[in-house]
Residue frames as a rotation matrix with the C-alpha (Angstrom) as fourth column:
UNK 1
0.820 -0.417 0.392 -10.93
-0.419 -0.904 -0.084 8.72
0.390 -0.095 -0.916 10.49
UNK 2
0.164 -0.986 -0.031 -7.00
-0.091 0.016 -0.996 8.70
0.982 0.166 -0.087 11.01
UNK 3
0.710 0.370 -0.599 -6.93
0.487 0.357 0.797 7.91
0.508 -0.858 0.074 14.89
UNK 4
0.341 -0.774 -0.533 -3.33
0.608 -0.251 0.753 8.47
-0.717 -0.581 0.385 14.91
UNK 5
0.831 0.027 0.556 -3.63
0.429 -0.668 -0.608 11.11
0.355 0.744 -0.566 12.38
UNK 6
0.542 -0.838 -0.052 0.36
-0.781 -0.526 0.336 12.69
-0.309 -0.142 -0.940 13.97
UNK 7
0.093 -0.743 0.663 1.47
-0.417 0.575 0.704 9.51
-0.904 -0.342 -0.256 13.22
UNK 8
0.424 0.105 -0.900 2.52
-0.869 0.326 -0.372 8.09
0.254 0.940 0.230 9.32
UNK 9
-0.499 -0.543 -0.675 4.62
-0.320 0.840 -0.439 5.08
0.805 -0.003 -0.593 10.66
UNK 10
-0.057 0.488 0.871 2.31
-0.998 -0.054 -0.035 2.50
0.030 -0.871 0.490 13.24
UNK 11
-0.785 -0.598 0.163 3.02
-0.602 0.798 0.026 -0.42
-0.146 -0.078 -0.986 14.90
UNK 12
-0.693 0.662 -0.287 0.28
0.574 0.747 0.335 -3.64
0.436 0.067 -0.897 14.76
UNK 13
-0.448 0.635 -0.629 -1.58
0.763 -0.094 -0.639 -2.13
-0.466 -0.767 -0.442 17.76
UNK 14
-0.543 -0.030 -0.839 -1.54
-0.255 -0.947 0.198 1.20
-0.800 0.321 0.506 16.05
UNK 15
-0.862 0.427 -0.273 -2.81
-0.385 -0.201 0.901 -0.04
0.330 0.882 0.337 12.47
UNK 16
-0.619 0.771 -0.150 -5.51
0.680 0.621 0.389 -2.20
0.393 0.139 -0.909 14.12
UNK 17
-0.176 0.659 -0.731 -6.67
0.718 -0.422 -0.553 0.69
-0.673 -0.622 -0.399 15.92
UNK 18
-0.627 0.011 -0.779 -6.46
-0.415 -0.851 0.322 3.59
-0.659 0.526 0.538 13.35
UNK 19
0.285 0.932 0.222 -8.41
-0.003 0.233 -0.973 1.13
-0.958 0.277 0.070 11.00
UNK 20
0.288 -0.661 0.693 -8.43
0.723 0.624 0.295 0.31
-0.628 0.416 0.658 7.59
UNK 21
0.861 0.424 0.282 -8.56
0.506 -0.649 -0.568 4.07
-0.058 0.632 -0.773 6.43
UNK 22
0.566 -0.816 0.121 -5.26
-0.793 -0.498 0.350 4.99
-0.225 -0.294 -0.929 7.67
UNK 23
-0.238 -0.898 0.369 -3.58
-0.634 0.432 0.642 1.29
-0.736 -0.081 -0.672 7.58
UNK 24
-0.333 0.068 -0.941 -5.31
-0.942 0.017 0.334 -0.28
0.039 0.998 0.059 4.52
UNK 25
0.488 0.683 -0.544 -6.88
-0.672 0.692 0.266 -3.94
0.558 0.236 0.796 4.11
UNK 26
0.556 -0.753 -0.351 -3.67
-0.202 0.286 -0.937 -5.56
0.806 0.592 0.007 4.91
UNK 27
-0.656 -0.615 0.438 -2.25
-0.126 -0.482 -0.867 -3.74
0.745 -0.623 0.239 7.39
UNK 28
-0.100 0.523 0.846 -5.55
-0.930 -0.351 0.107 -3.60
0.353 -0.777 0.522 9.65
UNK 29
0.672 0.520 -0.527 -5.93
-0.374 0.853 0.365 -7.56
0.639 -0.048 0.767 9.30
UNK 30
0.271 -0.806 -0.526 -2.13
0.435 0.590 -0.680 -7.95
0.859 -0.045 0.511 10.42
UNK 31
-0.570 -0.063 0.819 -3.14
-0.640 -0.591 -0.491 -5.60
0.515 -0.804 0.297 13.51
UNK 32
0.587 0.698 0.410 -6.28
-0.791 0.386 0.475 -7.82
0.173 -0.603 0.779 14.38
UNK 33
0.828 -0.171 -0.534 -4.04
0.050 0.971 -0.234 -10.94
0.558 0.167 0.813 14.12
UNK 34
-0.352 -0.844 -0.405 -1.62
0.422 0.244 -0.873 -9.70
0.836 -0.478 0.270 16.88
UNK 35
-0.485 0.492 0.723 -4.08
-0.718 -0.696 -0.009 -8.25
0.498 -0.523 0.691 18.59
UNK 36
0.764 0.516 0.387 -5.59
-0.640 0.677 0.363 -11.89
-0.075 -0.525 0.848 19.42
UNK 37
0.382 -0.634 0.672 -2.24
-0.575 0.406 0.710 -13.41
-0.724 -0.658 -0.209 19.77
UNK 38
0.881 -0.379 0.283 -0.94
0.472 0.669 -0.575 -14.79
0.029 0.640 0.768 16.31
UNK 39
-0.058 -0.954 -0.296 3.12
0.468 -0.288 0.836 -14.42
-0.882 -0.090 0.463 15.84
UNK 40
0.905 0.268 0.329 3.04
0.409 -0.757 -0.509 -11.37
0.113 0.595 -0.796 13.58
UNK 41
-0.050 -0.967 0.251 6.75
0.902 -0.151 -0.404 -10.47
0.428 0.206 0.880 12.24
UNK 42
-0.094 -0.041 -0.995 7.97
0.765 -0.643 -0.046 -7.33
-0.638 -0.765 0.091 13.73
UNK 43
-0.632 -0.144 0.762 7.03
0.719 -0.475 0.507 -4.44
0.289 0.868 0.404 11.69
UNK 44
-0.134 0.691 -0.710 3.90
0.319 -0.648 -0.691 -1.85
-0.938 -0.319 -0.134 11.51
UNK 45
0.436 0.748 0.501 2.06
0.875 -0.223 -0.429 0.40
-0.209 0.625 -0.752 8.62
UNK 46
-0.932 -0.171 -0.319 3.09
0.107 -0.972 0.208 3.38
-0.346 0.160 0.924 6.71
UNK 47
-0.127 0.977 -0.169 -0.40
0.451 -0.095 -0.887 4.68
-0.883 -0.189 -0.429 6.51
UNK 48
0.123 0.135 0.983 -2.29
0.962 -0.259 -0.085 6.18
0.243 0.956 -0.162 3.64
UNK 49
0.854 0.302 -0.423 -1.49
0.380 -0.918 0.113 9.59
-0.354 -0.257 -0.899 4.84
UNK 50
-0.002 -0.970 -0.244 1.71
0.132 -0.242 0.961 9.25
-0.991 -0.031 0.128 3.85
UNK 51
-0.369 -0.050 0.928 0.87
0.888 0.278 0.367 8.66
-0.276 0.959 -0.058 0.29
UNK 52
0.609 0.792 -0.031 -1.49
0.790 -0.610 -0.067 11.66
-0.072 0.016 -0.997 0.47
UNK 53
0.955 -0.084 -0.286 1.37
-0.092 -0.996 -0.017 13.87
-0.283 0.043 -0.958 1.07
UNK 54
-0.500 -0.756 0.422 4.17
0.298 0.308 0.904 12.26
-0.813 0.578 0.071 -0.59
UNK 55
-0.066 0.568 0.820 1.41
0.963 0.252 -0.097 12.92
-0.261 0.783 -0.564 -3.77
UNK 56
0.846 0.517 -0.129 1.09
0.497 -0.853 -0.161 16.48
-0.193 0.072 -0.978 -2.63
UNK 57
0.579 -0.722 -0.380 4.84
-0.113 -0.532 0.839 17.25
-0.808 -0.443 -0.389 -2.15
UNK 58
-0.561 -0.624 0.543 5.62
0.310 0.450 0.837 16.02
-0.767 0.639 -0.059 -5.36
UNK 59
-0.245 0.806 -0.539 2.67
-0.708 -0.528 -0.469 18.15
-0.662 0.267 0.700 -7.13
UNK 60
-0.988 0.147 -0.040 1.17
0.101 0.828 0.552 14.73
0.115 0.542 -0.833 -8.64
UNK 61
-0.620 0.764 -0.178 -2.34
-0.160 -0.345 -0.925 16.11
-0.768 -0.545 0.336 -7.73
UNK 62
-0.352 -0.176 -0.919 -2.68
-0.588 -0.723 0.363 16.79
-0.728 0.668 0.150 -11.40
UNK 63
-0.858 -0.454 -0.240 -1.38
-0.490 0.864 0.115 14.12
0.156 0.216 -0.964 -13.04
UNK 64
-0.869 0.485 0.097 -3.51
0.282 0.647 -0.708 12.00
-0.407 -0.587 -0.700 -10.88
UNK 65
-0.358 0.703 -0.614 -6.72
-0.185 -0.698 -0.692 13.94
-0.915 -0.134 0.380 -11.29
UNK 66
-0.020 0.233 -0.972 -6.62
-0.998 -0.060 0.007 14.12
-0.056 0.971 0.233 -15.31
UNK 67
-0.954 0.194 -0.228 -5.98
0.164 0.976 0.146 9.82
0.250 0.103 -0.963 -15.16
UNK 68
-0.711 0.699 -0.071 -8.94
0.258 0.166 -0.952 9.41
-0.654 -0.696 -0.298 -12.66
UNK 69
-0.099 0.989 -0.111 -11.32
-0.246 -0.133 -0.960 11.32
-0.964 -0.068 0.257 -15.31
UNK 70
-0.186 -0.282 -0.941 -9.85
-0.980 -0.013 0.197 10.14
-0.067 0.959 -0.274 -18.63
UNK 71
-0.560 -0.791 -0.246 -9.69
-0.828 0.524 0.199 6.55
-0.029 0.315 -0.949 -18.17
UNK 72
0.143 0.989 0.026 -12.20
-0.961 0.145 -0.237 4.03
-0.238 0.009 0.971 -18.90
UNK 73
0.167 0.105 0.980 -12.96
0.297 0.943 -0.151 0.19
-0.940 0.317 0.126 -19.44
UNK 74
0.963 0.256 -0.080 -13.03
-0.028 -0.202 -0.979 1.40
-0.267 0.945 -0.188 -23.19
UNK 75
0.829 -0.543 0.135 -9.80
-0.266 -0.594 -0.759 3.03
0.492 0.593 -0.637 -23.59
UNK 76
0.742 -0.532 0.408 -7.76
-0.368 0.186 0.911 1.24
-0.560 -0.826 -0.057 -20.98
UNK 77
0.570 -0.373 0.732 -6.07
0.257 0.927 0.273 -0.62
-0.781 0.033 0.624 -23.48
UNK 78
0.955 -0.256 0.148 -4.78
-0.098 -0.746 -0.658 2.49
0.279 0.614 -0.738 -26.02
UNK 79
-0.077 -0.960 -0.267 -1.07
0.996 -0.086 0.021 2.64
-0.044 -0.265 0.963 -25.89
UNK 80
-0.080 0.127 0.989 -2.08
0.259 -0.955 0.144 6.36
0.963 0.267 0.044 -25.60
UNK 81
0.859 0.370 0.354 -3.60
-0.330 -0.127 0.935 5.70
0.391 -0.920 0.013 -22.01
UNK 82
0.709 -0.529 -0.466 -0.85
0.672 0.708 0.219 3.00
0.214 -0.468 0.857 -21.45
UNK 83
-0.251 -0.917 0.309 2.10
0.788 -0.379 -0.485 5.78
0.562 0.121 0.818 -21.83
UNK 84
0.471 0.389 0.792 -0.13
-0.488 -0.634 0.601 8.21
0.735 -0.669 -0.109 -19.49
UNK 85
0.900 0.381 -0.214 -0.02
-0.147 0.725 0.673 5.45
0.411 -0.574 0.708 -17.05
UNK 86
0.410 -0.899 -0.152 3.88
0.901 0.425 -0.085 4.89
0.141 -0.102 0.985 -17.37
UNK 87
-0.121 -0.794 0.596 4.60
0.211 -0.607 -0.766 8.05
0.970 0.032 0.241 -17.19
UNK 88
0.526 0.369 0.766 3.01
-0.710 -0.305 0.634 8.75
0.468 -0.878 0.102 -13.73
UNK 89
0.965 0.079 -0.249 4.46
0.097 0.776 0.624 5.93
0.242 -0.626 0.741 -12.71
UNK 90
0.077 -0.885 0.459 7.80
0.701 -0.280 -0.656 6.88
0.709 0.373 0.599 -13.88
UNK 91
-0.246 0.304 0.920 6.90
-0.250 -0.937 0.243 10.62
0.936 -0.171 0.307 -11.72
UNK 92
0.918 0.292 0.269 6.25
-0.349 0.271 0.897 8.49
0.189 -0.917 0.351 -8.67
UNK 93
0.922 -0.373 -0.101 9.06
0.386 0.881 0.274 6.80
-0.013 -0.292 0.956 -8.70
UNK 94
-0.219 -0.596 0.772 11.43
0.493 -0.751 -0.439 9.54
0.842 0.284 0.458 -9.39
UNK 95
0.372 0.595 0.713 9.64
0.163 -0.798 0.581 11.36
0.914 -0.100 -0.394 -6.64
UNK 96
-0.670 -0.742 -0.024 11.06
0.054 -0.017 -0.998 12.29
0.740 -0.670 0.051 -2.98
UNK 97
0.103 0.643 -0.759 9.33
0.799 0.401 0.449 10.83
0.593 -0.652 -0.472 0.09
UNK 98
0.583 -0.004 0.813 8.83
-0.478 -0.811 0.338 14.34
0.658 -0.585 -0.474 2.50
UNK 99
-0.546 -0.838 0.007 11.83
-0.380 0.240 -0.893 14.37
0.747 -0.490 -0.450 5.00
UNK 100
-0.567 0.188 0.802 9.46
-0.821 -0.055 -0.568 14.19
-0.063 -0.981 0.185 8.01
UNK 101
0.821 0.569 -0.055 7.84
-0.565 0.822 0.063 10.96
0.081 -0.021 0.996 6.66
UNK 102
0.500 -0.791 -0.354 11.19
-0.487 0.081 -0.870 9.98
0.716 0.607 -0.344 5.87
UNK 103
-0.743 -0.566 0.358 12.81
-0.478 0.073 -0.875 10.51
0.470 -0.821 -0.325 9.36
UNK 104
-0.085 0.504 0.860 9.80
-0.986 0.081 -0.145 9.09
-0.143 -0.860 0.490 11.26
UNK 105
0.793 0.281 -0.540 9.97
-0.587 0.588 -0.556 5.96
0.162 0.758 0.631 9.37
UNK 106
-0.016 -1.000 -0.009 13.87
-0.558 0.017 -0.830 5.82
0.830 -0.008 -0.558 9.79
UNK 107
-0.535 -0.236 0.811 13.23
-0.704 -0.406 -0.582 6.03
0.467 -0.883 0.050 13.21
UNK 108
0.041 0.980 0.196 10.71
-0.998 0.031 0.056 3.65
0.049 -0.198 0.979 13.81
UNK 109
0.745 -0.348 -0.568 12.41
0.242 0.936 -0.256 0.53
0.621 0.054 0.782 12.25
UNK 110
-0.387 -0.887 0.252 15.35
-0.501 -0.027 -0.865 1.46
0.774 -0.461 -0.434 13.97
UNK 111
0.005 0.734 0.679 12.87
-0.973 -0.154 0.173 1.19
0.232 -0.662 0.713 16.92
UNK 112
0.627 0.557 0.545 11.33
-0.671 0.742 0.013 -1.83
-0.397 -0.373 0.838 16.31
UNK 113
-0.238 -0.733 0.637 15.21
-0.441 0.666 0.601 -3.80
-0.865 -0.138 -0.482 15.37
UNK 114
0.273 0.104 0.956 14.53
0.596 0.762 -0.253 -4.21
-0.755 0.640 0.146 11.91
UNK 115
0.709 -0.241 -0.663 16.42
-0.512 -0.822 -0.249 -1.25
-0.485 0.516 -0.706 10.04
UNK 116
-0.288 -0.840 -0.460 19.23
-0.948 0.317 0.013 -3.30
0.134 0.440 -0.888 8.90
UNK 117
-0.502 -0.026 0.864 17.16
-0.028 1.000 0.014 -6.72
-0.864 -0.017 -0.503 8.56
UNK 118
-0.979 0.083 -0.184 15.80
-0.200 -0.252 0.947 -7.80
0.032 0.964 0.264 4.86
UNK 119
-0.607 0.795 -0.021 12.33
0.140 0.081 -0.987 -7.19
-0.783 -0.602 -0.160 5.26
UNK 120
-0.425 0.503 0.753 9.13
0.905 0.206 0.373 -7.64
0.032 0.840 -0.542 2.94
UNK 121
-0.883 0.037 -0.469 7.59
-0.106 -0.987 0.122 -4.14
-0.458 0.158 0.875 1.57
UNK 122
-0.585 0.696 0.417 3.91
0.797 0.588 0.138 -5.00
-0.149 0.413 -0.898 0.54
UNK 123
-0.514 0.758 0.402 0.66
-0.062 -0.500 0.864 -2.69
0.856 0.419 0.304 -0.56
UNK 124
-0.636 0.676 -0.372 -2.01
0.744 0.410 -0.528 -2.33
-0.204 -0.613 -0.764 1.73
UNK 125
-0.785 0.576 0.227 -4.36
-0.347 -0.713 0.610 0.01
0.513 0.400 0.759 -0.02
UNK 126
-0.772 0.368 0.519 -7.71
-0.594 -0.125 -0.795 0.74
-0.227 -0.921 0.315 1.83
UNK 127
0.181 0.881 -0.437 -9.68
-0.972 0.228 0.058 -1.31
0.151 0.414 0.898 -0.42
UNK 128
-0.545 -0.524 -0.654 -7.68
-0.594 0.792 -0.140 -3.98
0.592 0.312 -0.743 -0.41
UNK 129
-0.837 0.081 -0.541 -9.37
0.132 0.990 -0.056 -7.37
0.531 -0.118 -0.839 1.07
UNK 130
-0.440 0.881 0.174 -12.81
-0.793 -0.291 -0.535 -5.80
-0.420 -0.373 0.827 1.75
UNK 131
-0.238 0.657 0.715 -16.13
0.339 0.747 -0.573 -7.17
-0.910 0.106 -0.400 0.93
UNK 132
0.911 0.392 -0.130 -16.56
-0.107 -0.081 -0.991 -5.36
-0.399 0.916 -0.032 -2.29
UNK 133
0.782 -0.508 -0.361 -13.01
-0.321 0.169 -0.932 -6.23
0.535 0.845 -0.031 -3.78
UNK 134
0.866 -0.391 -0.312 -9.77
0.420 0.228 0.879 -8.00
-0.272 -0.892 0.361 -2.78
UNK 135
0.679 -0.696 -0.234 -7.34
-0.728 -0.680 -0.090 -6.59
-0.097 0.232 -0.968 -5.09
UNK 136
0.907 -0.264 0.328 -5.66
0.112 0.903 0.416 -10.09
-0.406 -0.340 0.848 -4.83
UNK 137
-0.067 -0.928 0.368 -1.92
0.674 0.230 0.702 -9.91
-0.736 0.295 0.610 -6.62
UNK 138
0.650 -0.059 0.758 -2.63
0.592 -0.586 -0.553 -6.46
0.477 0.808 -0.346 -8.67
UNK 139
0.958 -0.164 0.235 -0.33
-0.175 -0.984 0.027 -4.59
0.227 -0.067 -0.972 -6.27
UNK 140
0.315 -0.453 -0.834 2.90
-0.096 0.859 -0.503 -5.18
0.944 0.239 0.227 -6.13
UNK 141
0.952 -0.301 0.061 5.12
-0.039 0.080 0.996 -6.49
-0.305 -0.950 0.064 -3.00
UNK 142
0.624 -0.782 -0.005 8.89
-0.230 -0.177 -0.957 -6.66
0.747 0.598 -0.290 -2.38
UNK 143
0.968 -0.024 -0.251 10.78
0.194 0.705 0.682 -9.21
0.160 -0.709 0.687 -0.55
UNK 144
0.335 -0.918 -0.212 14.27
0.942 0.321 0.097 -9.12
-0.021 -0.232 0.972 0.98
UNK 145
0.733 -0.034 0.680 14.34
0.094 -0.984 -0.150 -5.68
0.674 0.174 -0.718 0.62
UNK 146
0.241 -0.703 -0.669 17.93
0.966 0.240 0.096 -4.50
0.093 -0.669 0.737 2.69
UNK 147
-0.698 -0.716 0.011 18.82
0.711 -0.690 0.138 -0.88
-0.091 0.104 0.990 3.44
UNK 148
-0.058 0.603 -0.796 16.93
0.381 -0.723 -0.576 2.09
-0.923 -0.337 -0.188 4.41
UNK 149
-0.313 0.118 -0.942 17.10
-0.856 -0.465 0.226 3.97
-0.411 0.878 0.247 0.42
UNK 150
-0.787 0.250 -0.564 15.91
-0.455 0.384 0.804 0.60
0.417 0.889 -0.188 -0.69
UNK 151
-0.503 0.703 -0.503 13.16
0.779 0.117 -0.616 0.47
-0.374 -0.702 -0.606 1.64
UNK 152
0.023 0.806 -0.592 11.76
-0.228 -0.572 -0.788 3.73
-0.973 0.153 0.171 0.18
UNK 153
-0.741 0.135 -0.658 12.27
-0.665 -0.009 0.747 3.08
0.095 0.991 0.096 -3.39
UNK 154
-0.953 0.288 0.094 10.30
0.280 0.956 -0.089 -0.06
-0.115 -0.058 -0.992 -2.47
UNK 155
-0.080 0.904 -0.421 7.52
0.761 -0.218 -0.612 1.79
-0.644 -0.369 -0.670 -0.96
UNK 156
-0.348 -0.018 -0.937 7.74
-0.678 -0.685 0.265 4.48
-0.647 0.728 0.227 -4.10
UNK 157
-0.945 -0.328 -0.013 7.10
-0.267 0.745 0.611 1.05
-0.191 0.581 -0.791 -5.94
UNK 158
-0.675 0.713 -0.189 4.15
0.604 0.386 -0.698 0.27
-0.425 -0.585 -0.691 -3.94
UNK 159
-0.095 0.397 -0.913 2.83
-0.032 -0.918 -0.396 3.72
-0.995 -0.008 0.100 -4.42
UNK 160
-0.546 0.055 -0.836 3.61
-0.836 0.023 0.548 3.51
0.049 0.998 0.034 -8.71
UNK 161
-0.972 0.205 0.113 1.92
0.232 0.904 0.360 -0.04
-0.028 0.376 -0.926 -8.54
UNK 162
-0.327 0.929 -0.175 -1.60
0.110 -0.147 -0.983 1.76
-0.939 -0.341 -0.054 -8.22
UNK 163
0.348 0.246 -0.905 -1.33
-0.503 -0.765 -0.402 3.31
-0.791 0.595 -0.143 -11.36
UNK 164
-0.860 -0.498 -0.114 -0.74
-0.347 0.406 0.845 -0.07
-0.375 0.766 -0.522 -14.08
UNK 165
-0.537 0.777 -0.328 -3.10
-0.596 -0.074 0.800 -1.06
0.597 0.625 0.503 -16.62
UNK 166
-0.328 0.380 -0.865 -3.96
0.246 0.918 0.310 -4.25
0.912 -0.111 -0.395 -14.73
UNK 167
-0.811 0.286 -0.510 -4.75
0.498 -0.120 -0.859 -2.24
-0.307 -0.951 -0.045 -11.29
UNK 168
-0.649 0.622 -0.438 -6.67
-0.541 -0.782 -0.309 0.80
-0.535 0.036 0.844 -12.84
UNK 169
-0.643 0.447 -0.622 -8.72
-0.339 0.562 0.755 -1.82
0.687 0.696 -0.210 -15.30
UNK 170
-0.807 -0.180 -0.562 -9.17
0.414 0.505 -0.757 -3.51
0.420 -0.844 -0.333 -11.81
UNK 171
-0.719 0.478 -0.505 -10.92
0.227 -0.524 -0.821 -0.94
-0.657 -0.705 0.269 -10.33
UNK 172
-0.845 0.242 -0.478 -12.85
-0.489 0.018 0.872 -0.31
0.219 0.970 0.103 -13.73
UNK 173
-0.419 0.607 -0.675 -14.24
-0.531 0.440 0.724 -2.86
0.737 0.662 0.138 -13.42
UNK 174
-0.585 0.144 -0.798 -14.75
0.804 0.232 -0.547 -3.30
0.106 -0.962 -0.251 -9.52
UNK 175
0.503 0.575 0.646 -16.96
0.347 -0.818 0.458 0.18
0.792 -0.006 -0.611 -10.12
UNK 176
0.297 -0.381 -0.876 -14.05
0.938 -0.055 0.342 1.32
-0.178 -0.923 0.341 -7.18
UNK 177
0.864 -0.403 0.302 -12.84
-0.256 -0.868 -0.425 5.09
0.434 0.290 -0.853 -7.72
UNK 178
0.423 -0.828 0.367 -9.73
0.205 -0.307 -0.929 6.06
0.882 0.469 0.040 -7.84
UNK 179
-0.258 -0.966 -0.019 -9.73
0.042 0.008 -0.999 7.41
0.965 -0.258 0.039 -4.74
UNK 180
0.762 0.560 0.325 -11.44
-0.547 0.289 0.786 5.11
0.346 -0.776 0.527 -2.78
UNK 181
0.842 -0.471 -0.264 -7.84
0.441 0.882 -0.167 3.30
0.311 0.024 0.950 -3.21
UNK 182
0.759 -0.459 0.462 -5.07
-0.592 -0.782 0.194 4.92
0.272 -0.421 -0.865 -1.11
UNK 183
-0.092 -0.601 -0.794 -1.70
0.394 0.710 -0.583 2.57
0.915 -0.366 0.171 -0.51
UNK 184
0.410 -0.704 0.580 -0.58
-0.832 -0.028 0.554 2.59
-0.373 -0.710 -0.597 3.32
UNK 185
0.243 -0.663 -0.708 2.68
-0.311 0.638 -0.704 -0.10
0.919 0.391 -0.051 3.09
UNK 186
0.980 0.110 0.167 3.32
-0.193 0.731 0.654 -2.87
-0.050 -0.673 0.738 5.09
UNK 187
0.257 -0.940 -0.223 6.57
-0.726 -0.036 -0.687 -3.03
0.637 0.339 -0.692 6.18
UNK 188
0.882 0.382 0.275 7.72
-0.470 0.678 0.565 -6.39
0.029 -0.628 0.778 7.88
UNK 189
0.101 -0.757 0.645 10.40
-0.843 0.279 0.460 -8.44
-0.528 -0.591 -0.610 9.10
UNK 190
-0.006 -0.094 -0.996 11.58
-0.589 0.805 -0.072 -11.48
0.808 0.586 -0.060 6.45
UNK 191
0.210 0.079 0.974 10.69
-0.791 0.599 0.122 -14.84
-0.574 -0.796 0.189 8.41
UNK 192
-0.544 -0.789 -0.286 12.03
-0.806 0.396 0.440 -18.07
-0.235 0.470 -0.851 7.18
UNK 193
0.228 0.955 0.189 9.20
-0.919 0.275 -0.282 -20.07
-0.321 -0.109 0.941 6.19
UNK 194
-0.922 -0.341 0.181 9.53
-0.288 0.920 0.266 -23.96
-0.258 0.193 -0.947 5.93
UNK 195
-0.086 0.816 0.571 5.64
0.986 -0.010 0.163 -24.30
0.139 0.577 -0.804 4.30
UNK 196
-0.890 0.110 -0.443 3.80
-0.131 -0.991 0.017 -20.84
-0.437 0.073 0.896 2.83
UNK 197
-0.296 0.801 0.520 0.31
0.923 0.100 0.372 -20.84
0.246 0.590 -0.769 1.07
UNK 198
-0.722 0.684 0.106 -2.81
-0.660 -0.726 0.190 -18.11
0.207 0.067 0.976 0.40
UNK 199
-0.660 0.706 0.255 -5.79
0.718 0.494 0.491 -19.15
0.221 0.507 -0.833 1.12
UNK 200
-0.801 0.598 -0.028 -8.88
-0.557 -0.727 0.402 -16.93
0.220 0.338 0.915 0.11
UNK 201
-0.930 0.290 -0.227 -12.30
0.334 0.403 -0.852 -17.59
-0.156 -0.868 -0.472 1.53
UNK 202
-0.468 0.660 0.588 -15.91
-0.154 -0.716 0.681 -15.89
0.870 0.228 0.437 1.20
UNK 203
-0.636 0.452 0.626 -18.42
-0.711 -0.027 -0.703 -15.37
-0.300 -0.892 0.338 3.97
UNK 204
-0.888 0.412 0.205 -20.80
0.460 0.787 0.411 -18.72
0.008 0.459 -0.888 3.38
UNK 205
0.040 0.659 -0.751 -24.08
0.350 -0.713 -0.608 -16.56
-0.936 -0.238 -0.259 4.47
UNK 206
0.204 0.397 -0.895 -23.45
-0.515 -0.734 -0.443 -14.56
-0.833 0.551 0.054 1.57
UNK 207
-0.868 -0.454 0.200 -21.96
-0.169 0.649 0.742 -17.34
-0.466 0.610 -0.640 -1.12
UNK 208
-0.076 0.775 -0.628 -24.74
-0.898 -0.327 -0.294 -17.42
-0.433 0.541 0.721 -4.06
């Protein structure tokens, strides 16, 4: 459950507490990691509630719904399904973020001195880096991002990146539902990095 269930915009402390149902894989890890004292850019979590009613306010219920029971490992690859797919995405992106997510959001970076800095715009869906899937590079991100109207298209981006062949296949074939995946977005502060890497890991205990 949504701890801060009044709240759609939350800072580290906030996503690590609300968990990863509200702040997604992502978002909860980059709470625990300032929570024990790594330097974590300034930023915080639009949560998955926002998606929930950015989906509703835009009457994508539908839409959504008819994908979720049509699409299959079989048929993913139809240029019938594929033009479903694009168009929803298309229908997200086109779509208008509710004012009151909008303005709390606004308000927030303003807050936390990063409204007018070029800041990274990432996924954090709730599946994302669990134990049953990591989701590794199927969603997208968006770097340098500058300017509050290109801060939500971003996160409209985020939100359309659920819904490409190479995510929904993803899940397919992760046996994940539809909507066991919910975006919250990571919004963060750009940090000049003089070395970067990934590195990915498993629990050894469980390593076959």
């Amino acid at each position: 459950m949504d701890k801060n269930c009044g709240d759609f915009f939350l800072d580290w402390t906030g996503a690590f507490l609300a968990g990863v149902e509200a702040a997604g894989g992502k978002g909860w890890n980059l709470g625990r990691l300032e929570r024990y004292g790594f330097n974590v850019p300034a930023g915080g979590v639009l949560t998955a509630r926002a998606y929930r009613c950015f989906i509703e306010a835009n009457n994508l219920l539908e839409d959504i719904g008819k994908i979720a029971r049509n699409v299959t490992t079989g048929n993913i690859g139809d240029k019938r399904i594929e033009q479903k797919l694009f168009l929803i995405r298309e229908k997200i992106k086109a779509g208008r973020i509710p004012s009151n997510v909008r303005d709390e959001l606004e308000e927030k970076l303003r807050a936390a001195g990063i409204l007018g800095n070029p800041v990274a715009v990432r996924s954090s869906a709730t599946a994302e880096d669990s134990g049953k899937a990591s989701f590794a590079g199927v969603h997208e991100s968006f770097l340098n991002v500058r300017g509050f109207d290109n801060i939500l298209s971003a996160v409209k981006g985020c939100y359309a990146s659920l819904w490409t062949p190479r995510a929904v296949a993803y899940r397919r074939k992760m046996d994940v539902k539809d909507d066991e995946v919910i975006p919250a977005v990571v919004i963060m502060e750009m940090v000049e990095a003089e070395d970067a890497g990934v590195g990915f890991t498993c629990d050894p205990a469980r390593a076959g």
